[in-house]
C-alpha positions as CSV (number, residue, x, y, z in Angstrom):
1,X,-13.2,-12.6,-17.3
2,X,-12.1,-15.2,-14.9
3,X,-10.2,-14.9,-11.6
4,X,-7.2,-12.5,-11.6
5,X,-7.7,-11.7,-15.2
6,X,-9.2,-8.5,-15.3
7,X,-5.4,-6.6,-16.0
8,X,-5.9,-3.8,-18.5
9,X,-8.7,-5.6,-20.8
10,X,-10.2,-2.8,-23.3
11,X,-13.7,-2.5,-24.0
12,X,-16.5,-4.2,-24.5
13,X,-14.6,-6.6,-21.9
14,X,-14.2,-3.3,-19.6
15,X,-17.9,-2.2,-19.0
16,X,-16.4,0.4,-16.5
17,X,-14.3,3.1,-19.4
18,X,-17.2,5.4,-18.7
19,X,-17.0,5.0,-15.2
20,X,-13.8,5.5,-15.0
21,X,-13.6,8.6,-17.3
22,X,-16.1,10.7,-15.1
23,X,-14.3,10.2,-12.0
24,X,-11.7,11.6,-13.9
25,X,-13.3,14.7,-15.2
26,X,-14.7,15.1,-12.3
27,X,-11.6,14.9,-9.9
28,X,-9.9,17.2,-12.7
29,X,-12.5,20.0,-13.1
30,X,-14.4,20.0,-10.1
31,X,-11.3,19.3,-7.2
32,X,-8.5,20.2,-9.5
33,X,-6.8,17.3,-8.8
34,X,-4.8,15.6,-11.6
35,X,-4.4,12.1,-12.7
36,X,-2.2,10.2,-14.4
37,X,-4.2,7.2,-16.1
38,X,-7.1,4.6,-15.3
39,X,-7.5,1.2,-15.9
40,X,-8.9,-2.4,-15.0
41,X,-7.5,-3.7,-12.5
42,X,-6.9,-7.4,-12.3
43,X,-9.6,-8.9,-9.8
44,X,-12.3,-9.7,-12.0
45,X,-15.3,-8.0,-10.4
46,X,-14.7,-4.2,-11.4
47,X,-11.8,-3.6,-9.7
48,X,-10.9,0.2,-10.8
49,X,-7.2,1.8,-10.5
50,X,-6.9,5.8,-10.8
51,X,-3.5,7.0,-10.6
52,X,-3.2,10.2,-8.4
53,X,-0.4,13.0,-10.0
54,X,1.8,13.1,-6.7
55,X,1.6,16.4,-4.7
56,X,2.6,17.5,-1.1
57,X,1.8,15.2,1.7
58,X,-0.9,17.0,3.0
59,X,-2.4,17.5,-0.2
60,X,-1.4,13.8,-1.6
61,X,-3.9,13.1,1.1
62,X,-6.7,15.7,0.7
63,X,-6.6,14.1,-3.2
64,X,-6.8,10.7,-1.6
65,X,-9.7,11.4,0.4
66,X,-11.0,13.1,-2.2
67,X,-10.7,10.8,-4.9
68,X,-12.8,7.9,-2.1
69,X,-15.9,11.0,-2.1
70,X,-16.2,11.1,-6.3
71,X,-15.8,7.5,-7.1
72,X,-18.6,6.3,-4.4
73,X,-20.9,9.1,-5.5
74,X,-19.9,8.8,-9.4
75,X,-20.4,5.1,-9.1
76,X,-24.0,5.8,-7.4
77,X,-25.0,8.0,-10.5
78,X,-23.5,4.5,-13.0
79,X,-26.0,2.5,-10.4
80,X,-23.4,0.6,-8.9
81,X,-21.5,0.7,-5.5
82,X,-17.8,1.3,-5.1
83,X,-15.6,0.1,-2.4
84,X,-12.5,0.5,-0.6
85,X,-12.7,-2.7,1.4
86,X,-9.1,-4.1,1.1
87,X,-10.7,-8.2,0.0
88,X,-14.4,-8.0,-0.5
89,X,-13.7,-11.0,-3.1
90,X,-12.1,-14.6,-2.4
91,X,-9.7,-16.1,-3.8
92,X,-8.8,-12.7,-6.4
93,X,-6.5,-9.8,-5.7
94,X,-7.3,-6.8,-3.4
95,X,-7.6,-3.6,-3.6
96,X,-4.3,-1.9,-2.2
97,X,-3.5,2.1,-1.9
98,X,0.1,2.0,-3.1
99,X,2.0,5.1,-1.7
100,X,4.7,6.6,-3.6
101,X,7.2,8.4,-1.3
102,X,10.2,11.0,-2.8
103,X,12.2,13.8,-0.5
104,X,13.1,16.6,-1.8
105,X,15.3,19.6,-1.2
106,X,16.6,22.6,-2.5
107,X,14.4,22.2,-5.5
108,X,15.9,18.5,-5.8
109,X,14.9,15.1,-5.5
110,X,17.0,13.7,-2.7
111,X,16.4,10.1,-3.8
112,X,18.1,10.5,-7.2
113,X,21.5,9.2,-7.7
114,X,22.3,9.0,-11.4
115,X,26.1,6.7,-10.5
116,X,23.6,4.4,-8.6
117,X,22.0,1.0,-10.5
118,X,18.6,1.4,-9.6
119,X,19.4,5.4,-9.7
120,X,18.3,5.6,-5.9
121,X,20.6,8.1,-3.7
122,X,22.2,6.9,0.0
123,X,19.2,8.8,1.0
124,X,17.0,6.5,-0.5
125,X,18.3,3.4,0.5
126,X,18.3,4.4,4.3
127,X,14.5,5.6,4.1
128,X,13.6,2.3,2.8
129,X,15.7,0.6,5.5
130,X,13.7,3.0,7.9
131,X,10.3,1.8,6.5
132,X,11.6,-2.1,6.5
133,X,12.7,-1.8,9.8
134,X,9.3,-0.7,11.2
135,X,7.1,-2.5,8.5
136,X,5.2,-4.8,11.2
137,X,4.4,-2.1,13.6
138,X,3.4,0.4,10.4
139,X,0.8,-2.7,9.6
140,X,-1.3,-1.7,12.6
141,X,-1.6,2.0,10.5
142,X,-1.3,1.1,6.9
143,X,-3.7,-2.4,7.3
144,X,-6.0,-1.3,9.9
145,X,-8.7,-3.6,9.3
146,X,-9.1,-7.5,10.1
147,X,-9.9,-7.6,6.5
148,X,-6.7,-6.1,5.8
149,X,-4.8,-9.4,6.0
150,X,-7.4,-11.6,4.0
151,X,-5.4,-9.0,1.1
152,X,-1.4,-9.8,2.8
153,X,-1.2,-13.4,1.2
154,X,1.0,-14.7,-1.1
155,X,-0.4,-15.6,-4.9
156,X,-2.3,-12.5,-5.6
157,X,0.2,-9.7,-6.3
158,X,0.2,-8.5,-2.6
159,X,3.2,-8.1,-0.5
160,X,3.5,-10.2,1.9
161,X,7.6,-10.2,2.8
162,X,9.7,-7.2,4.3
163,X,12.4,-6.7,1.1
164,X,12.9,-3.8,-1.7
165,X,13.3,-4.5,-5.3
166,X,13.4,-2.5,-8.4
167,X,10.8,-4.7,-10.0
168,X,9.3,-7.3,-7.3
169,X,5.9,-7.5,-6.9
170,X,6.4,-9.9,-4.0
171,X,8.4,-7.4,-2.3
172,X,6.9,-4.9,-0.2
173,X,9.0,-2.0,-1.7
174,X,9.5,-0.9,-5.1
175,X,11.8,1.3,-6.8
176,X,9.9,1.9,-10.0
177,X,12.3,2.3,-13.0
178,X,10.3,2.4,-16.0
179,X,11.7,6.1,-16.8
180,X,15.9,6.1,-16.1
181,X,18.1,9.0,-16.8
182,X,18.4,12.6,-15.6
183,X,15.8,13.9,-17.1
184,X,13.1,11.5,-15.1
185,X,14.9,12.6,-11.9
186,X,11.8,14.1,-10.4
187,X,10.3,11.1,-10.8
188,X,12.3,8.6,-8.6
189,X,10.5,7.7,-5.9
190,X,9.6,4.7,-3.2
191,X,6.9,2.7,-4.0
192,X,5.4,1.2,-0.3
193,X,2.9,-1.4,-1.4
194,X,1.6,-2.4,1.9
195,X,-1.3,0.0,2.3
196,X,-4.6,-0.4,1.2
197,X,-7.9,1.5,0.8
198,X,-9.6,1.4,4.0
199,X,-6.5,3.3,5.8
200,X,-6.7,7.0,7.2
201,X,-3.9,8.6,4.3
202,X,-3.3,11.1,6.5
203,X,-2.5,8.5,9.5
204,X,-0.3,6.4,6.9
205,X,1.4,9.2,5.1
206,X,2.8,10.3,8.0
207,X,3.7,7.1,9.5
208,X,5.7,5.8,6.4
209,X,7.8,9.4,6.5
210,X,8.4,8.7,10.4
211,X,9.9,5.2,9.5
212,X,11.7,6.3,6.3
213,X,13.5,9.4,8.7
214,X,14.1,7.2,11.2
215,X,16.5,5.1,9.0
216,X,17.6,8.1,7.0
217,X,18.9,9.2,11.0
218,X,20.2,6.0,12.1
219,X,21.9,5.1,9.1
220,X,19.3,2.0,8.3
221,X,20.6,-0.5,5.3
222,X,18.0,-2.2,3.8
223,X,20.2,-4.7,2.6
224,X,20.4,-5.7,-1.0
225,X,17.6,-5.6,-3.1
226,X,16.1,-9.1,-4.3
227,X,14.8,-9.8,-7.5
228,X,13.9,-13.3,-7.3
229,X,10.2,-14.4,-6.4
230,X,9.8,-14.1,-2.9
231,X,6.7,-16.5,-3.3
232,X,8.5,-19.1,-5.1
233,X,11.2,-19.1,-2.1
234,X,11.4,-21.7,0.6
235,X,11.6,-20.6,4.6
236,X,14.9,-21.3,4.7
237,X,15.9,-19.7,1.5
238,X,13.8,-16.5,3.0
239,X,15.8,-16.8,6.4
240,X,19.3,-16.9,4.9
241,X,18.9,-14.0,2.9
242,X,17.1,-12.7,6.3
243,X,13.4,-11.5,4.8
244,X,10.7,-11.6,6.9
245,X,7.4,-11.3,6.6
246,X,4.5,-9.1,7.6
247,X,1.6,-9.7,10.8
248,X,-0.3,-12.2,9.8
249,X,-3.5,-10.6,11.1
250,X,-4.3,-7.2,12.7
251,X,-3.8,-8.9,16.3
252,X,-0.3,-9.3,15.4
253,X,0.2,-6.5,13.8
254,X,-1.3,-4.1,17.2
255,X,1.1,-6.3,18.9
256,X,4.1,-5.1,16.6
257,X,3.2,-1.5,17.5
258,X,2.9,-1.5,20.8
259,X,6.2,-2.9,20.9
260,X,8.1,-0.6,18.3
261,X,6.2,2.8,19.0
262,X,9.2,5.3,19.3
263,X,10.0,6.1,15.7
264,X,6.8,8.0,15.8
265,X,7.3,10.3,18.2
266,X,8.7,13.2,16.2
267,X,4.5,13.3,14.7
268,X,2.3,11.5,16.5
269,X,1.8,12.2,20.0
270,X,1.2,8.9,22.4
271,X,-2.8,10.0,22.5
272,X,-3.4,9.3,18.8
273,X,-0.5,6.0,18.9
274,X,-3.0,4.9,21.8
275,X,-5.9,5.9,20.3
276,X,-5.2,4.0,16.8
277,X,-4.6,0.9,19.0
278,X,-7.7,1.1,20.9
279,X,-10.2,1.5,18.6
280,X,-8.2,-1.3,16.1
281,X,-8.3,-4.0,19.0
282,X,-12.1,-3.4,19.8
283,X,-12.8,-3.6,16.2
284,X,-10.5,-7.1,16.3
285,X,-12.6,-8.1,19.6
286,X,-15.9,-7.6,17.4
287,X,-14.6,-9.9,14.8
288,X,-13.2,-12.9,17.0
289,X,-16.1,-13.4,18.6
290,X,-18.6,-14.0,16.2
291,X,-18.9,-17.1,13.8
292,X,-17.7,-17.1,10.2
293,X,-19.5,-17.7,7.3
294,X,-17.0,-20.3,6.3
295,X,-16.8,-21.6,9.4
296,X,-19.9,-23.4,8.7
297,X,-18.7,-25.0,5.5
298,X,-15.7,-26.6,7.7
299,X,-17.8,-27.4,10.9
300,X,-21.5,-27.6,11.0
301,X,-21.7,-31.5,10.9
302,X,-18.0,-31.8,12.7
């Protein structure tokens, strides 16, 4: 397989069924956690996706935690190593965690809105204003890594600018709407693309539903959804329709979140907003002061 064209290949193409399959059984029988399917992902090196059955929050992220225990010890047993590093390759796609979000009450999902286009309730729309509105700062906690942003580029299926769509891959929310009708109801949801794999779930979790209450409280409009390439746009044809576009590296991104803070307060107390901070700028520090490998190829004879 060559670059980026590892989606969905079956076997013998896909050496990694098996693998897959025992992570499976294994999350199933042993941790009782359910899954929907597996596949090849696109980045050619191995790249695995499992889908986790949505759950609780709490839970959502004991399976996610969970799920990062089997596959590096089933991969150990297959002789291989597994990974949640965000780009370990160059020039392929990443490895993202994408978080599906839904409210519900009173036995009901709050999102669902059957008079709506895209089936997403007034609710909806304001949580994903909430999350847009605090998608730089929510970088810092969903991307925590300086390798993080090697993944946030544009060309390889990552999001990389703050806009919803119903089927956008450029976008950095999605309302999925490959079920429609009453009857998937339970299964409208908010699809946040932005985290990846070497996040704390618990930390990002948390953080999205602090940004998507905010807006549901303040009445936050995420504008109207785009469908159009974000990739393919121009600047100017991004600023008029007034999308903007995630830190470009983790610096940044602390930056954001330092500044916009607040709408975590009703869960986080300042010691862990502080903490997060701290421990992601020393790890940034580490990182600018030591050479690149590529920065040899550009300037060893310079």
């Amino acid at each position: 397989m060559g670059l980026q064209e590892g989606y969905y290949p079956s076997t013998p193409s896909d050496t990694l069924t098996p693998y897959r399959n025992d992570c499976v059984e294994v999350l199933n029988e042993s941790f009782g956690i359910l899954c929907d399917n597996h596949h090849h992902e696109v980045a050619t090196a191995g790249q695995c996706e499992i889908d986790i059955n949505y759950d609780k929050m709490t839970n959502a992220a004991d399976s996610a935690q969970s799920y990062k225990y089997v596959a590096r010890n089933i991969a150990k047993e297959h002789g291989k190593i597994a990974t949640m590093m965000p780009k370990p390759i160059s020039m392929d796609s990443g490895s993202g965690m994408h978080t599906n979000v839904s409210l519900w009450k009173a036995g009901k999902n709050a999102f669902y809105d059957k008079d709506d286009p895209a089936e997403l309730s007034q609710a909806g729309r304001y949580f994903c204003g909430g999350v847009m509105e605090h998608a730089k700062g929510l970088a810092a906690i969903t991307n925590p890594t300086t390798n993080s942003y090697h993944r946030l580029v544009p060309g390889y299926e990552a999001p990389v600018y703050i806009a919803w769509s119903t089927a956008n891959r450029s976008a950095t929310i999605r309302i999925p709407g490959h079920f429609k009708g009453e009857k998937y109801a339970h299964l409208k949801r908010l699809e946040y693309r932005v985290p990846d794999p070497s996040s704390n779930p618990y930390l990002v979790f948390s953080a999205v539903l602090s940004a998507g209450l905010d807006g549901i409280k303040k009445k936050t409009d995420p504008g109207d959804p785009i469908h159009e390439d974000i990739y393919k746009m121009s600047k100017t044809q991004r600023k008029k329709l007034g999308i903007r576009t995630l830190p470009a590296n983790l610096g940044v991104a602390l930056d954001e979140l330092e500044s916009d803070r607040s709408f975590l307060n009703p869960i986080f107390e300042d010691s862990v907003v502080d903490r997060i901070i701290e421990l992601e700028r020393k790890d940034q520090r580490e990182i600018s002061i030591r050479p690149h490998p590529h920065e040899f190829y550009l300037y060893f004879d310079v």
